[in-house]
C-alpha positions in Angstrom: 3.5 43.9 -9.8 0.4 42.3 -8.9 -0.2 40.6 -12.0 3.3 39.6 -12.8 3.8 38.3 -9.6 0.7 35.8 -10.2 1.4 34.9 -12.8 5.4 33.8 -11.8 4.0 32.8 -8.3 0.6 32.0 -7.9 0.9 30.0 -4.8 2.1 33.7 -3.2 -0.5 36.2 -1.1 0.6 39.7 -1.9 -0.8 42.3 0.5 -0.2 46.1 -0.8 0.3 49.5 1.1 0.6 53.0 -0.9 3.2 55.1 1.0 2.4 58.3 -1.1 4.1 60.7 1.5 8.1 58.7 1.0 8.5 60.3 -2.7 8.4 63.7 -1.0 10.6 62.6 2.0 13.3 61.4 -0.2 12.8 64.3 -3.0 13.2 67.0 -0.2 16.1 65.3 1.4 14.3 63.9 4.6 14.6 60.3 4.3 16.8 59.7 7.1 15.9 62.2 9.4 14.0 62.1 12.2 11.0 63.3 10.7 10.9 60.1 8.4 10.4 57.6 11.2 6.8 58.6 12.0 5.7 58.0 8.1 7.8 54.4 7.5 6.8 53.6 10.9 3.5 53.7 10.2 3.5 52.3 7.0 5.5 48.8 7.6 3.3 48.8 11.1 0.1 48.8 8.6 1.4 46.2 6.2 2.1 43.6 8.7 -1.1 44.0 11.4 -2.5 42.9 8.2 -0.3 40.6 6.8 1.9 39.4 9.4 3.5 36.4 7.6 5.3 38.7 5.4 8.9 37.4 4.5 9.6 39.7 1.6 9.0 43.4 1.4 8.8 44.5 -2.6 9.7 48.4 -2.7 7.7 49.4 -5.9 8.8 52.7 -6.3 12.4 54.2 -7.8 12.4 56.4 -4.8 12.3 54.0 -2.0 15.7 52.5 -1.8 16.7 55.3 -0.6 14.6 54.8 2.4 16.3 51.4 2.8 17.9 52.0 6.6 14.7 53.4 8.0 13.2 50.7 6.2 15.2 48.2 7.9 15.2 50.2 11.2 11.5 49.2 11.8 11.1 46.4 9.8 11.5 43.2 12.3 14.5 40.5 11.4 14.0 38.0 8.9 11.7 39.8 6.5 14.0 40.1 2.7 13.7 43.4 1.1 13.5 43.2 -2.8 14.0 46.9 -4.8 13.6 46.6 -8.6 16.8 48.3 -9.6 19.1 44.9 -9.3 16.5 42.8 -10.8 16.0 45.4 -14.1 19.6 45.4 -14.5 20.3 41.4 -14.0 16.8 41.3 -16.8 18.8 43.5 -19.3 22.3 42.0 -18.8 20.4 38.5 -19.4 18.6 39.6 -22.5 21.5 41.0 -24.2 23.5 37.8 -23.1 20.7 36.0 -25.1 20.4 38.5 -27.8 24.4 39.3 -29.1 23.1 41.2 -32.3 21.1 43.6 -29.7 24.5 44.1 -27.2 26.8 44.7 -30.4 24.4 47.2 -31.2 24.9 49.4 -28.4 28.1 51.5 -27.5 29.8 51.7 -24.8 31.2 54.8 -24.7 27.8 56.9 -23.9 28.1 60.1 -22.3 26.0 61.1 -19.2 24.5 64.2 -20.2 21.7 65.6 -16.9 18.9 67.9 -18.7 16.0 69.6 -16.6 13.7 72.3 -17.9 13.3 73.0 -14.4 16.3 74.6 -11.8 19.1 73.0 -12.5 20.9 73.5 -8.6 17.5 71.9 -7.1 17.9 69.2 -9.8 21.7 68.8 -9.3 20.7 67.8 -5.3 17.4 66.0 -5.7 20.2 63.9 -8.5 23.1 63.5 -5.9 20.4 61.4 -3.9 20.0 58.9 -6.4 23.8 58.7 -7.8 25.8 58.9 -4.7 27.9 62.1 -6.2 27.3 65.5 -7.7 25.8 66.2 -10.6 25.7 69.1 -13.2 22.8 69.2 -15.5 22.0 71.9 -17.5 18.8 73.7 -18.2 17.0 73.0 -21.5 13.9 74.2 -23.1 11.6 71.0 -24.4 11.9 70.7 -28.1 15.8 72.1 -28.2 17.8 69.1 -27.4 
């Protein structure tokens, strides 16, 4: 982000802090328990004692929209919070607007087929987290699909 952000923005000061403990929170189905306010707490209370003109919060993981109402539970008013998800679909719809012979050749009719060589009920929850609704994958071994 660092670098693209520089080169879009250079006027910008961007001020980074890992969080390498919300994966896990969000991946064993903590993220919006009680146990989760200590970690974000202290995270967001890092980021701004060092940069405490922040106006926009960048979440630069997959994982961390999910973390979005703690997020916003100790993040102070004012401050926007960005997650790449919108912005990578609004980039793809806007290159396939601009690129017609790419869009007509993709199909619309996809299936959503869920494959894990790993347990598929463990899968089927961690999955729920990120689509809103159940899921049914099915166990595969690599090299079979």
């Amino acid at each position: 982000y660092l670098l693209e952000i520089a080169h879009f923005f250079p006027e910008a000061q961007v001020e980074q802090e890992a969080c390498p403990l919300w994966v896990p929170l969000v991946e064993n189905g903590e993220h919006l328990g009680d146990g989760a306010d200590y970690f974000v707490h202290h995270h967001l209370e890092s980021l701004l004692l060092r940069a405490p003109q922040t106006d926009t919060l960048l979440l630069g993981c997959t994982h961390y929209p999910l973390l979005l109402p703690k997020i916003r539970e100790f993040l102070p008013p004012g401050i926007q919070v960005v997650s790449q998800g919108p912005i990578v679909a609004a980039s793809l719809e806007n290159y396939l607007q601009r690129h017609p012979e790419m869009a007509a050749r993709l199909s619309t009719q996809g299936q959503l087929r869920f494959c894990t060589t790993d347990d598929t009920t463990d899968f089927n929850a961690r999955g729920a987290l990120f689509f809103g609704k159940t899921l049914v994958s099915e166990q595969v071994q690599l090299g079979h699909l």
